[in-house]
N, C-alpha and C positions, 0 to 999 in steps of 0.2 A: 529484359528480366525485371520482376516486380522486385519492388524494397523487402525486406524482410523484416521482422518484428525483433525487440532486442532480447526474447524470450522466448523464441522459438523461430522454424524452420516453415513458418504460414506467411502468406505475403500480408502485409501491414493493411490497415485502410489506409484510402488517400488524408492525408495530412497529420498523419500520428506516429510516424516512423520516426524514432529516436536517430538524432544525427549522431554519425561512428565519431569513436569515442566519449560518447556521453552518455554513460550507464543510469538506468533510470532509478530513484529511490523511492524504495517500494515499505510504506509504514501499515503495518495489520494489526488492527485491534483484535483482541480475543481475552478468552478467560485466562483468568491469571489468579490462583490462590483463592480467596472469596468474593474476585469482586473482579473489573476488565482493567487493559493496561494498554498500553499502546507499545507494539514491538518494530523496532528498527535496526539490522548489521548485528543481530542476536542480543540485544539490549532494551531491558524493558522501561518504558518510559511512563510518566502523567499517570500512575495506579491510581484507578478510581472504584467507587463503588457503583457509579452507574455508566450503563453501555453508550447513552447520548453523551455524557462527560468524554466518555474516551474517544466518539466519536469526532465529537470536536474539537479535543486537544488534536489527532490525528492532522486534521483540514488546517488547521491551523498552522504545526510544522509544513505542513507540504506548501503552503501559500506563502512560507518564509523561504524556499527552495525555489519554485518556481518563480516569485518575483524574482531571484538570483537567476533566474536563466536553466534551473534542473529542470529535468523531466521527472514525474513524480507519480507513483500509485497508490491508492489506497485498495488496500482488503479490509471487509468487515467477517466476523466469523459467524456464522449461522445467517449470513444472508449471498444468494446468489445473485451473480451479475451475466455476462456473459460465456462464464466457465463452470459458475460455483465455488465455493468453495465452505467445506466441511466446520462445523464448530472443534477446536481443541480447546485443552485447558494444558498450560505451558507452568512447570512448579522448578 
């Protein structure tokens, strides 16, 4: 039987299968009031006025995780990747 993903019921690619118990942390930029934010665990983080600012405060927590050994994801809002995923605005 294949490995499975830690967010669904789809068998994983080879080498991206989060090891059991290690829930991966997942930071999405999106809009936020007049300007983007970086959201993580329902908490908004780095409000900025522009989308590359919060983009890279984004990369930036997750490379302080991942050096620690997390598994880690970034969502961007209005850009798709292999799913998509929708623009909101979180107030």
């Amino acid at each position: 039987m294949s490995k499975m993903t830690a967010h669904s019921n789809t068998p994983a690619r080879p080498g991206t299968a989060v090891r059991p118990g290690q829930a991966r942390a997942v930071f999405t930029v999106c809009r936020h009031l007049e300007g983007w934010a970086v959201e993580h665990d329902g908490k908004m983080l780095d409000h900025t006025s522009s989308k590359e600012e919060a983009k890279a405060s984004a990369n930036k927590r997750v490379r302080q995780l991942q050096d620690a050994g997390r598994p880690c994801q970034v969502n961007v809002a209005g850009e798709t990747a292999m799913f998509g995923f929708g623009e909101r605005v979180i107030r």
